[in-house]
FILO-262663 format. One record per residue: residue number from 0; residue in three letters; x, y, z of N, C-alpha, C, O in turn. Coordinates in steps of 0.001 Angstrom, whole numbers. Each point is the difference from the previous one (the first is absolute). Last residue first. Layout:
# residues N
[NUM,ALA,[X,Y,Z],[X,Y,Z],[X,Y,Z],[X,Y,Z]]
...
//
This chain:
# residues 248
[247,UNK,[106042,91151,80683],[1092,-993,188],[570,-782,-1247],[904,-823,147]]
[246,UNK,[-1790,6175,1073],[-286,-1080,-783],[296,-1557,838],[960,-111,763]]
[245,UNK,[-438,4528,2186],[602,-348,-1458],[-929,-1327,-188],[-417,-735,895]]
[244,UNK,[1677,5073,3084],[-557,-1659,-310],[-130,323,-1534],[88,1080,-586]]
[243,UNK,[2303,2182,2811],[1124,-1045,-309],[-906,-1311,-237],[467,-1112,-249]]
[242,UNK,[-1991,5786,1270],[906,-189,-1496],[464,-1346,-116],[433,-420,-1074]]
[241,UNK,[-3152,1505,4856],[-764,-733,-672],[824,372,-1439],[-494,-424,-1044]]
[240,UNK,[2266,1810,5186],[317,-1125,-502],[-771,-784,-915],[292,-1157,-304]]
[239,UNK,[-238,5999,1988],[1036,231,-882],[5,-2127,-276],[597,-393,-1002]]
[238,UNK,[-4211,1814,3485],[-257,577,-1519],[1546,-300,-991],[81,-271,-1198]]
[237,UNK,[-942,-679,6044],[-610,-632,-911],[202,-162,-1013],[188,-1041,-629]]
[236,UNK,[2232,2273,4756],[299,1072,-1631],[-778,-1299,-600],[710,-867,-510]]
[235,UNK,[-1504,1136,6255],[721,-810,-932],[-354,569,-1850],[-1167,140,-368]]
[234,UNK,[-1757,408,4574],[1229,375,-218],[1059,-156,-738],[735,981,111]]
[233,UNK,[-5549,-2512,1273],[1345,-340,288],[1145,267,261],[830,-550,723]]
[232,UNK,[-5103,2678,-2067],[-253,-514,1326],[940,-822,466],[29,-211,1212]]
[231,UNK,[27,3346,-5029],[-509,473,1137],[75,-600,1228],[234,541,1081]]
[230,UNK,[1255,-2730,-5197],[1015,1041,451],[-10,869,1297],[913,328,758]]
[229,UNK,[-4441,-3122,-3179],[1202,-993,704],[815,488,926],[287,-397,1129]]
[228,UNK,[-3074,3313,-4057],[-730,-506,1053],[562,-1054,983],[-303,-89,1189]]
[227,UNK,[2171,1730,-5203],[78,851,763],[-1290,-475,1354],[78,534,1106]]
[226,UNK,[211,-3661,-4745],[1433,480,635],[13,988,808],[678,-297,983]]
[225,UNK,[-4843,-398,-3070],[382,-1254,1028],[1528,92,664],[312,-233,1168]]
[224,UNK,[-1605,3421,-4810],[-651,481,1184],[120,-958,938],[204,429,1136]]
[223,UNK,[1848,-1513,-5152],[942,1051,744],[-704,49,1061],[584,-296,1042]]
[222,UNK,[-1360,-2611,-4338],[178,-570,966],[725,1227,711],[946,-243,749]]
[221,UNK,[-1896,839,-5212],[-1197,-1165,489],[87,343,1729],[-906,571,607]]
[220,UNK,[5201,465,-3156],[-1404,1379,552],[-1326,-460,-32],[-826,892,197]]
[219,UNK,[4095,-3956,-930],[494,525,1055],[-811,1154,104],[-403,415,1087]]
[218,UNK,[-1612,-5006,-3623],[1278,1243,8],[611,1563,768],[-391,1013,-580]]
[217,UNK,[-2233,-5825,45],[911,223,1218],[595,1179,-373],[1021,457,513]]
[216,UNK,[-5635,-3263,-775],[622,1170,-422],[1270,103,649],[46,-22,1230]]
[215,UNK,[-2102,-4648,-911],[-634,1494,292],[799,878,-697],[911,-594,-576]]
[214,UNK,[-1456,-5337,-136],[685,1539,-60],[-333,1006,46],[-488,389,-1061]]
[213,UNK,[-2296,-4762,2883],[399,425,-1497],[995,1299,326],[-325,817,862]]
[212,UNK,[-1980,-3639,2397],[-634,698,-660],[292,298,-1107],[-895,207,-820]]
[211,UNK,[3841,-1770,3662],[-818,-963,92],[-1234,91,-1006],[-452,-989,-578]]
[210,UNK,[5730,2580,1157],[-1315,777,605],[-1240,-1474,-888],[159,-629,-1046]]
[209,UNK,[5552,1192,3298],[-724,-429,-818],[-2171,716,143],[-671,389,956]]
[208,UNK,[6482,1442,131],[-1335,480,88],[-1157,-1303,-1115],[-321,309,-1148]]
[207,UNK,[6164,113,3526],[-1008,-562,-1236],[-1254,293,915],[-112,-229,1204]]
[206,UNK,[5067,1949,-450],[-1183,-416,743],[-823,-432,-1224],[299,503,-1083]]
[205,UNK,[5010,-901,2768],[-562,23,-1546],[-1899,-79,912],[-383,-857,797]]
[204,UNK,[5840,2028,1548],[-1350,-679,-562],[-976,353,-968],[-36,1102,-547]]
[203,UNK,[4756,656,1583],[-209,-1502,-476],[-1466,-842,-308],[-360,-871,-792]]
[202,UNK,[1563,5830,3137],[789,-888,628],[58,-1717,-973],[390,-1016,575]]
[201,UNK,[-2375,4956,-2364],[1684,141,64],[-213,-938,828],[219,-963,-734]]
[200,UNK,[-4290,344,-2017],[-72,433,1134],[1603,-255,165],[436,-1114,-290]]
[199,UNK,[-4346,481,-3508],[1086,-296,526],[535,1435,735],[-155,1176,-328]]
[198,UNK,[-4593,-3639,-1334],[763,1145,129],[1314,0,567],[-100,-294,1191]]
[197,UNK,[-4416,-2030,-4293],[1079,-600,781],[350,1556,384],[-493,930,-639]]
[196,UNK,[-4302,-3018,-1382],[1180,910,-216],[692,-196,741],[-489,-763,833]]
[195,UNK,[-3856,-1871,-3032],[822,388,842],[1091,526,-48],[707,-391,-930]]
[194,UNK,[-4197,-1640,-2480],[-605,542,1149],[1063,-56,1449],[-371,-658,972]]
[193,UNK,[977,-2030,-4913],[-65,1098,95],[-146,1013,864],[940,753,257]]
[192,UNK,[-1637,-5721,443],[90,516,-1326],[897,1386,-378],[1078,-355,-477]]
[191,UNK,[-2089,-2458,4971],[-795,1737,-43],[75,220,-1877],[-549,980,-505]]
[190,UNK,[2913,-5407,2133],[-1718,507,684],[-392,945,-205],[-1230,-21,-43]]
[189,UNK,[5119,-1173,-1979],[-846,-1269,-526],[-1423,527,716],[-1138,-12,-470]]
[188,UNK,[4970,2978,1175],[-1123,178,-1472],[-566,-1055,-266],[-715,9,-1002]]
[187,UNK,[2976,387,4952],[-682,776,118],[-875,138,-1414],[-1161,373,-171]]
[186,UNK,[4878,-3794,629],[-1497,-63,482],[-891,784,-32],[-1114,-425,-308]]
[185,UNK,[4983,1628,-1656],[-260,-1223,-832],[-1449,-26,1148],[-1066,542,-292]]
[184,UNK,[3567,2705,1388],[-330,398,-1014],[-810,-928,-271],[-1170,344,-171]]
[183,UNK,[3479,-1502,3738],[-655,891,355],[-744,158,-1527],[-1025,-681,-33]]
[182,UNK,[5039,-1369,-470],[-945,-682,552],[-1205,537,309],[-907,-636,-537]]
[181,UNK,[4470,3661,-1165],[-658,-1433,-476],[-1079,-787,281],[-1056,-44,-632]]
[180,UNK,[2547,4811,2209],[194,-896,278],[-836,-1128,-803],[-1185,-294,157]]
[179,UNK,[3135,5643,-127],[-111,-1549,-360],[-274,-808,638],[877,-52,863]]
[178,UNK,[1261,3900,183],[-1089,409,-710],[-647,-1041,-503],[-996,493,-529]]
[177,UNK,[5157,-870,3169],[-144,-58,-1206],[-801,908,-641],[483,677,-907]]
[176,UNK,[663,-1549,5365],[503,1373,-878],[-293,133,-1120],[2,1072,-604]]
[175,UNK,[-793,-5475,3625],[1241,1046,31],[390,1287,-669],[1154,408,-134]]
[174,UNK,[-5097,-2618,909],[377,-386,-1097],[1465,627,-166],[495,633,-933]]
[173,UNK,[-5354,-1984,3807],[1307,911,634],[787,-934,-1281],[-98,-1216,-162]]
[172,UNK,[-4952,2464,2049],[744,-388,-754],[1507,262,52],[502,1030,450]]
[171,UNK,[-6088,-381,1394],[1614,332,276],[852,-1115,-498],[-140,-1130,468]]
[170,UNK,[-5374,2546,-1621],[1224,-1179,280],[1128,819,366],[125,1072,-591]]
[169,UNK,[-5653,-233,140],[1371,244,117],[550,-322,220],[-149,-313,1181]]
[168,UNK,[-4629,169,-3233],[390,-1477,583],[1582,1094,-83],[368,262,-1145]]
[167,UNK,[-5885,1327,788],[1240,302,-576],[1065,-972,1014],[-311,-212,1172]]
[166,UNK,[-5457,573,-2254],[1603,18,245],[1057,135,-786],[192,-8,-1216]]
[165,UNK,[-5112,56,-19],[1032,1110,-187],[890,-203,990],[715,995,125]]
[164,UNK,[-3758,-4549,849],[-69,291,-1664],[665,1385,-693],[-51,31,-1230]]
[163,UNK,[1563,-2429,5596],[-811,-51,-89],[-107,868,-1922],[842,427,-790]]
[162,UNK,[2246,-4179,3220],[80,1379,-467],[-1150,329,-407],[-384,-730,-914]]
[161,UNK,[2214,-3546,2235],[-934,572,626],[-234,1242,19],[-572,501,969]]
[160,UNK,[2641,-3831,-4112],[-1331,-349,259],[-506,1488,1297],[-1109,528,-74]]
[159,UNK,[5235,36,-1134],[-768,464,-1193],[-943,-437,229],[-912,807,-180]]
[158,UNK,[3937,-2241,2616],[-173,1213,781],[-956,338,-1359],[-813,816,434]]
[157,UNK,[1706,-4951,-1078],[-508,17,1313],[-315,1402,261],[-1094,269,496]]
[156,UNK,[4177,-1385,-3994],[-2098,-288,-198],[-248,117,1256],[-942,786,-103]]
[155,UNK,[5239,-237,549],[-466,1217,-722],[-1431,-371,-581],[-898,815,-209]]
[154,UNK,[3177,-4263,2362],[555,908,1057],[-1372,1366,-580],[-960,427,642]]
[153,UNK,[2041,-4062,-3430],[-1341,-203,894],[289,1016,680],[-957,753,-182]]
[152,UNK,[4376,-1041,-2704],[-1333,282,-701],[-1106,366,1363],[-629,1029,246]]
[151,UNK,[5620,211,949],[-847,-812,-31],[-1275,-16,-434],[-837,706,562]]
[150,UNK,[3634,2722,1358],[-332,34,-1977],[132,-1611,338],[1219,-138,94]]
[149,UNK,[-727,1193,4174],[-704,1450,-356],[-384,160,-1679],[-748,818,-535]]
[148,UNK,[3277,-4025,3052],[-1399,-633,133],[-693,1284,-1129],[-811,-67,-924]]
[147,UNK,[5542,251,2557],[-394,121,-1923],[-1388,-630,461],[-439,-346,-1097]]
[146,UNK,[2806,3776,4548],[-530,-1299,-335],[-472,-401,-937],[-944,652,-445]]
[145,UNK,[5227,3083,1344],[-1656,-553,-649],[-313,-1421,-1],[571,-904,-608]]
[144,UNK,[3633,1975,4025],[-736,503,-1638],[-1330,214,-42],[-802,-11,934]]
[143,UNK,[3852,-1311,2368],[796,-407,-916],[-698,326,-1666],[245,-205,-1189]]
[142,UNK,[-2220,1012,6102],[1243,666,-99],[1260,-625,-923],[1193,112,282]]
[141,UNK,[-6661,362,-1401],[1070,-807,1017],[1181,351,-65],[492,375,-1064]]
[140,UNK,[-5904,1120,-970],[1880,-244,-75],[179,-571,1345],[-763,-163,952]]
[139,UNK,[-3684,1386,-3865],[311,-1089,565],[1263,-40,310],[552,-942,-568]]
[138,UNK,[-5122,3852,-521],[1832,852,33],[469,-1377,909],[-208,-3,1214]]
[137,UNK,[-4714,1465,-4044],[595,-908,420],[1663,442,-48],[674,505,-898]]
[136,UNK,[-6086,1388,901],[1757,220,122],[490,-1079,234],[-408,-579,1007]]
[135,UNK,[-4819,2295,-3051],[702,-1499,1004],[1810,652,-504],[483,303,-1091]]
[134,UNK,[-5776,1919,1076],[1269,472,-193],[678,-1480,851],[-190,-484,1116]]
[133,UNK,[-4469,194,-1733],[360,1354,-735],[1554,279,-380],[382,441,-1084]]
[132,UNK,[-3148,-4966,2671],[334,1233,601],[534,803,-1308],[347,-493,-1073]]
[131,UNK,[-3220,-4460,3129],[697,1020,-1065],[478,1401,449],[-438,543,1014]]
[130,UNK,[-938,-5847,1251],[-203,1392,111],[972,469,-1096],[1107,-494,-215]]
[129,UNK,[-1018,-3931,1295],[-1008,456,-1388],[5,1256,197],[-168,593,-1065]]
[128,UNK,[4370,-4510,2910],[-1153,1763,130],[-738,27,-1287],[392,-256,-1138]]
[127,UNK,[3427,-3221,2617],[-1139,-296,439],[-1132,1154,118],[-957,33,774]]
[126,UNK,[5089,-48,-3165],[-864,-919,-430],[-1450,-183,1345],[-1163,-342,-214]]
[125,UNK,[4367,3237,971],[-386,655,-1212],[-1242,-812,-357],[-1160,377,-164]]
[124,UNK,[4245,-1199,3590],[-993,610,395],[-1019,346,-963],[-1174,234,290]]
[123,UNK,[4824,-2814,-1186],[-610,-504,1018],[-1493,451,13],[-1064,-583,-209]]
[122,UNK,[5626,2747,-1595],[-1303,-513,-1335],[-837,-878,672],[-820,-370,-840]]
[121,UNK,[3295,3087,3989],[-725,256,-1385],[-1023,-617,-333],[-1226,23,115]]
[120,UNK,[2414,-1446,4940],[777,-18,-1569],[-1014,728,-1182],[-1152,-332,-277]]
[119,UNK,[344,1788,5509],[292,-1107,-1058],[777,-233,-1345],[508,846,-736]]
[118,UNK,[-2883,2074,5669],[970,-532,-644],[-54,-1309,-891],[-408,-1099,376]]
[117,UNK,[-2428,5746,-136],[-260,-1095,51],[1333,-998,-58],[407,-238,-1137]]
[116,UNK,[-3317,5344,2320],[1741,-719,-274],[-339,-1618,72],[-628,-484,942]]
[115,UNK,[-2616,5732,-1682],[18,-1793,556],[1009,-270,-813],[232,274,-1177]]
[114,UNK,[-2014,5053,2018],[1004,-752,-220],[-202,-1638,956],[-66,-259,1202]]
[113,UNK,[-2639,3937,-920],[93,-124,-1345],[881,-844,-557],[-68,-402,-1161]]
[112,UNK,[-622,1385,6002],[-1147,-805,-844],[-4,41,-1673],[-785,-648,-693]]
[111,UNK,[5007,2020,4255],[-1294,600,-835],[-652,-786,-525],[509,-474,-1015]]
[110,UNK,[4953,1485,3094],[-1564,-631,491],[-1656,394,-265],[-696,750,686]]
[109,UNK,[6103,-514,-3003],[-923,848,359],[-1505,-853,391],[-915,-432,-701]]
[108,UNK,[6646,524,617],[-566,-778,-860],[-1947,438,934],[-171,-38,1219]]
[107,UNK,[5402,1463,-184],[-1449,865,77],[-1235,-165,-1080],[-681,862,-556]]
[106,UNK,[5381,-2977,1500],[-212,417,-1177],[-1697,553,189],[-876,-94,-859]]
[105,UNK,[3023,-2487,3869],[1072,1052,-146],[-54,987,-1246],[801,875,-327]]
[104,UNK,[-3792,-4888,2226],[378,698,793],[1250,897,164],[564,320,1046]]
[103,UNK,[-3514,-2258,-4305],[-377,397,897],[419,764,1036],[-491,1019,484]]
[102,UNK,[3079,-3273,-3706],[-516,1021,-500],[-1483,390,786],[-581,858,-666]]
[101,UNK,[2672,-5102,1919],[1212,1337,71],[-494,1472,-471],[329,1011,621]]
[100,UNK,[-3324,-4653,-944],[96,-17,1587],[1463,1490,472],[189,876,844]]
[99,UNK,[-1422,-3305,-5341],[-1192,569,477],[244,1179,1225],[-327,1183,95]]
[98,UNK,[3685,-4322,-1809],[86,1323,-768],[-1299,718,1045],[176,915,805]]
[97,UNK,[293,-5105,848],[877,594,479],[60,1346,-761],[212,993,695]]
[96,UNK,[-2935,-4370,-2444],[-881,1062,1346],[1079,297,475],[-456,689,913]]
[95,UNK,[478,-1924,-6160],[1182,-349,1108],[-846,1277,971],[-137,1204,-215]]
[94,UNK,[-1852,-1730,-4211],[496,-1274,57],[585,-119,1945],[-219,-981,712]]
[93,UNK,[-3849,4128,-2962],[1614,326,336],[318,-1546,165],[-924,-693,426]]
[92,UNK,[-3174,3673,-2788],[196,-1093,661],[1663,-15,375],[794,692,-637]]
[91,UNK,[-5146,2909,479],[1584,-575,-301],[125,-1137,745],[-323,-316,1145]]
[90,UNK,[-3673,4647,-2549],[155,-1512,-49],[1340,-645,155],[472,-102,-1133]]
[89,UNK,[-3487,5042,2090],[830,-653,-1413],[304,-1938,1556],[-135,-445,1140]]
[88,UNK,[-3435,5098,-3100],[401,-829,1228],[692,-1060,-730],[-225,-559,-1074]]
[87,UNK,[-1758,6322,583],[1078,-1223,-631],[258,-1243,1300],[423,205,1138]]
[86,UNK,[-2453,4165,-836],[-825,-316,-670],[544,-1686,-404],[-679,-977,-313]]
[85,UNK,[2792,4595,1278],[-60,415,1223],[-1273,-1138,-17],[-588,-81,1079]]
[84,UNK,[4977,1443,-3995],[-1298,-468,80],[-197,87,1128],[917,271,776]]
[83,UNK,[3531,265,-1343],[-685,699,-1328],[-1602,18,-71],[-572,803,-738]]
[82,UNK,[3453,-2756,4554],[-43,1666,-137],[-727,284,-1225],[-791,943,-3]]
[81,UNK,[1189,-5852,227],[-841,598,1673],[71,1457,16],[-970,555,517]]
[80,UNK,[4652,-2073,-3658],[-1793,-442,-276],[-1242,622,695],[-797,872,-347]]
[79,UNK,[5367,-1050,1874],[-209,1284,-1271],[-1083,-13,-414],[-741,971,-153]]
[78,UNK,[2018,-4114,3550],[-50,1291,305],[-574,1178,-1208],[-733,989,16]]
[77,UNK,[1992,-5703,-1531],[-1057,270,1407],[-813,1196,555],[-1210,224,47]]
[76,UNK,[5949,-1053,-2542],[-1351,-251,-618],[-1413,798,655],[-565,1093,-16]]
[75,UNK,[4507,-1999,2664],[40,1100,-859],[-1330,510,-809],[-764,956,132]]
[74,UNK,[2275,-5377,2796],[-1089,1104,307],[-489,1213,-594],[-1099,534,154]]
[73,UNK,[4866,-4073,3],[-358,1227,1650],[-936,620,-668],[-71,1219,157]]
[72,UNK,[8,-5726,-2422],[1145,555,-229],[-71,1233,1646],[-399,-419,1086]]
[71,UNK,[-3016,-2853,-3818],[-106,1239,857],[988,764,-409],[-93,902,-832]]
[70,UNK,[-2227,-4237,-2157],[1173,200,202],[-19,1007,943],[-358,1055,-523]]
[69,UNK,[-3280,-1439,-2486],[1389,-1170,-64],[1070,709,639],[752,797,-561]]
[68,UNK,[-5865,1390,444],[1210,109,20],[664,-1545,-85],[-685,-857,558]]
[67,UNK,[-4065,3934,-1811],[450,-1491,535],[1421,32,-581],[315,129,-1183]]
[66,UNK,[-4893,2989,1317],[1720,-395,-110],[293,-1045,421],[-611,-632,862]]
[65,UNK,[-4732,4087,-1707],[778,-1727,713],[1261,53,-911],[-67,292,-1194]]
[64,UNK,[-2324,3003,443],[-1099,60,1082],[975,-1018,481],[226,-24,1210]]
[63,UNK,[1189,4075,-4792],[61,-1394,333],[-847,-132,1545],[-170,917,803]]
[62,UNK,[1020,2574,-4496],[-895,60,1348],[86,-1130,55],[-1002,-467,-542]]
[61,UNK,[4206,1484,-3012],[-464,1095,960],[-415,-235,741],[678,333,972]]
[60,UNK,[1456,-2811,-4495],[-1215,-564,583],[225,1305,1364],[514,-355,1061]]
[59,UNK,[2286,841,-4223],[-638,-643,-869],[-1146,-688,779],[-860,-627,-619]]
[58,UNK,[3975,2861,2793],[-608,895,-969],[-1055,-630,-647],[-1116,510,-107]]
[57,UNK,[3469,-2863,3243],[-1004,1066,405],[-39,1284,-818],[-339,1103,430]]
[56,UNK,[3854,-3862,-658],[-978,-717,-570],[-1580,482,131],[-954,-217,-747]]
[55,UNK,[5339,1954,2098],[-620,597,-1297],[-1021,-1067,-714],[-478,45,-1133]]
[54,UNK,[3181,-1059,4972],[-865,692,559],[-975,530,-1436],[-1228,81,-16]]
[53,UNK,[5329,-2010,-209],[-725,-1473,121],[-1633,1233,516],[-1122,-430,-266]]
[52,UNK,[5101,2723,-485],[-603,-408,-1026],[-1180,-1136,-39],[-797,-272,-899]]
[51,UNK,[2969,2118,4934],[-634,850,-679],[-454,-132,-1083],[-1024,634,-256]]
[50,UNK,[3662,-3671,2189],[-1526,-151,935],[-365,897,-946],[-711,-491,-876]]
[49,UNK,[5110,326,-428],[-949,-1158,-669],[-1167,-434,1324],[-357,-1159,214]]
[48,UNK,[3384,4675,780],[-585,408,-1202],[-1307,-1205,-257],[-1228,85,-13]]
[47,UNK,[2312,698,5080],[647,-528,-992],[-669,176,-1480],[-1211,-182,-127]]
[46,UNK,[-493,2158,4122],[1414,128,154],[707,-552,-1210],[906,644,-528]]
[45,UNK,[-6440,604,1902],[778,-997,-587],[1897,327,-819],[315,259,-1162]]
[44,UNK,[-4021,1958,5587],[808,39,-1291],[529,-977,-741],[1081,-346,476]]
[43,UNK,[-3861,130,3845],[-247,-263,-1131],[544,628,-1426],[-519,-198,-1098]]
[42,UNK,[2593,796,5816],[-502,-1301,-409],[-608,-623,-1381],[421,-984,-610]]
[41,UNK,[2363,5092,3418],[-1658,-310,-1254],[170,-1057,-545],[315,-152,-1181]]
[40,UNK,[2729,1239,4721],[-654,586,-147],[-1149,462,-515],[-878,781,368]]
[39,UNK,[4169,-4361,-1025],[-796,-92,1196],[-871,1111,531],[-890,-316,789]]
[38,UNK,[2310,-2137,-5012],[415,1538,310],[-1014,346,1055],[-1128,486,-73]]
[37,UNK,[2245,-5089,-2342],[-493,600,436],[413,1110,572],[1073,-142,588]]
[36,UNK,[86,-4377,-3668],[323,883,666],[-902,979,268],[-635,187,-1038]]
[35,UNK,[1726,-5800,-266],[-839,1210,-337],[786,448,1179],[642,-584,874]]
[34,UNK,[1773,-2701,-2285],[-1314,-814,-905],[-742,1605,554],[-378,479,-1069]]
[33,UNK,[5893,-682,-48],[-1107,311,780],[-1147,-307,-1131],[-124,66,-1223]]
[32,UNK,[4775,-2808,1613],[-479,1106,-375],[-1332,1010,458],[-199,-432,1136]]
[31,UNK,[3053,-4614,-966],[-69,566,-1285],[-947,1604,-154],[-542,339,-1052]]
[30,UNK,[2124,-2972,4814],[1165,593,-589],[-726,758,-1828],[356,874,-791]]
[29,UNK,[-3678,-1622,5047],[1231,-966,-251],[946,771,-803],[10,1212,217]]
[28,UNK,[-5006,-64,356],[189,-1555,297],[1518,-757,51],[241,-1206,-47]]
[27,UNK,[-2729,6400,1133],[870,-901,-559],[234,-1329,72],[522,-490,1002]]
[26,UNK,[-3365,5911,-269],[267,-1648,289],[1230,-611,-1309],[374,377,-1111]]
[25,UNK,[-1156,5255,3394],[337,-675,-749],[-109,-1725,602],[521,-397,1042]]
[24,UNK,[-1198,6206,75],[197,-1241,84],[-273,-918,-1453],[-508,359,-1063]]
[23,UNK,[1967,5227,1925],[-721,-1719,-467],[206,-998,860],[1063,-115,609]]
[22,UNK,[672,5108,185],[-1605,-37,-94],[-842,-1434,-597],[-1203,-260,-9]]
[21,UNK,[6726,-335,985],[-673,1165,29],[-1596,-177,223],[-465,-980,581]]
[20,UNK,[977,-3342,-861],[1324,1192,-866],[-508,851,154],[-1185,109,-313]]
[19,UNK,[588,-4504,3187],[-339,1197,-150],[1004,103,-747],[1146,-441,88]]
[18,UNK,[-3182,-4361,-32],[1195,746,-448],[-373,975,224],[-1101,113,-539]]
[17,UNK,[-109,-5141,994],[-857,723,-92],[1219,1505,109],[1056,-390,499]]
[16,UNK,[-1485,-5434,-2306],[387,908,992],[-522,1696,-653],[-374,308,-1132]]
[15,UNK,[-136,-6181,1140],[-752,1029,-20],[668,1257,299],[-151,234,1200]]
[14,UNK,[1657,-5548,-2983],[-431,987,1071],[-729,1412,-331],[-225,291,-1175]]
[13,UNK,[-1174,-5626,-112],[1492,689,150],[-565,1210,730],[-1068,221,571]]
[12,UNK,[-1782,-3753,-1912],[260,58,-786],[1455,1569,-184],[458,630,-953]]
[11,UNK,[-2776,-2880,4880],[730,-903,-935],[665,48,-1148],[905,-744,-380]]
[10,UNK,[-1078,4252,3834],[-886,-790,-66],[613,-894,-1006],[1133,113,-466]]
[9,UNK,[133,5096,3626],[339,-1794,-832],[-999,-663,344],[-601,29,1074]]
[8,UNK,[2534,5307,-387],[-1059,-981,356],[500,-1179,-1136],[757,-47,-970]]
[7,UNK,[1424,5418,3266],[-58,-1272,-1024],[-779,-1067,535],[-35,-202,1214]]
[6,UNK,[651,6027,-499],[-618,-1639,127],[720,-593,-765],[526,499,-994]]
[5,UNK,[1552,3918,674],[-1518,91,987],[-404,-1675,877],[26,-293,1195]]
[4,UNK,[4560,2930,-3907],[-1054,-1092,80],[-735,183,1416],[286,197,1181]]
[3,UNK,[2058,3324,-4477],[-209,-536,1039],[-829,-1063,334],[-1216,121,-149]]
[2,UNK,[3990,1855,-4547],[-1294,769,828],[195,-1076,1138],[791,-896,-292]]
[1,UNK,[74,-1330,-4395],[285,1424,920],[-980,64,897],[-1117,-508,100]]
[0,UNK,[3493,-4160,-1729],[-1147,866,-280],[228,1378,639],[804,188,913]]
//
């Protein structure tokens, strides 16, 4: 891996390690690659493209009141959220209190009543919640991939049972490059019908936007003033990535 090792941690489900590059840090579960990165200086920049697209879900639901995350990872997420809103209280469940515990404490993971961490399994946690929410992310990897729980029928009724009546349900996807992904396609249209767009992202991942409500407007000057408002408070070329969401 590059850059300088900081930490390494272990739990059952393997190791944990933690990386300065230059102005980043960086987690890692292992050989297969980095699970999030941070720009220790601004924290809430979202560093990696496929956060920035997974972020454009907040177009389509602007003033979200409740999130609910799958998946910590260091925290990235998190951060960007907690900056765009000031109004926003988000929800995560994390499988492994060693991730919890690392991205606390090297990843300026942010102490705030807006934020409740719950460790558990996903689809665990899922099933046992009636609370609804506005914006549900789900980003399930391991340092050998995408967790396929993530396009599992029930996996995806579950996050759709708790989507509130204009949610919006974001997946991280990972389709090697394709633009494609099969599987993904096939469930996402048994539950949303129609009603969802995909965006592909250079490093491989594939983000899918399901909307609960029915299909919003997506055409890129619909969605400019929400882009430049992304742009204001994130940072990150909104505008130049809403060319790449598309049909599904």
């Amino acid at each position: 891996m590059q850059g300088t090792e900081i930490t390494r941690q272990f739990d059952e489900h393997g190791p944990i390690y933690v990386y300065d590059d230059g102005p980043y840090r960086y987690m890692s579960f292992g050989s297969g690659g980095e699970q999030s990165r941070i720009d220790r200086s601004r924290p809430d920049y979202p560093v990696y493209q496929y956060l920035q697209v997974m972020l454009l879900g907040l177009l389509y639901q602007p003033a979200p009141q409740q999130a609910l995350m799958l998946g910590l990872g260091g925290g990235s997420l998190v951060h960007a959220l907690l900056s765009y809103s000031a109004n926003l209280e988000i929800t995560v469940a994390e499988l492994r209190q060693q991730v919890l515990n690392t991205a606390t404490e090297y990843f300026q993971l942010p102490d705030t009543p807006r934020l409740t961490i719950t460790i558990s399994d996903a689809m665990e946690y899922l099933c046992q919640q009636n609370s609804t929410y506005d914006l549900i992310f789900t980003d399930l990897f391991s340092d050998t991939g995408m967790q396929h729980q993530q396009l599992q029928k029930e996996y995806l009724e579950q996050c759709y049972r708790l989507l509130s009546d204009q949610g919006v349900l974001v997946l991280n996807l990972w389709d090697e490059g394709h633009g494609y992904h099969p599987r993904a396609n096939q469930q996402l249209s048994d539950l949303f019908g129609d009603n969802w767009l995909c965006c592909t992202v250079d490093s491989g991942n594939l983000i899918a936007f399901g909307f609960k409500g029915g299909k919003p407007e997506s055409n890129p000057r619909a969605l400019l003033n929400g882009a430049k408002k992304l742009e204001k408070r994130l940072g990150f070329p909104a505008r130049k990535l809403l060319n790449r969401i598309r049909e599904s």
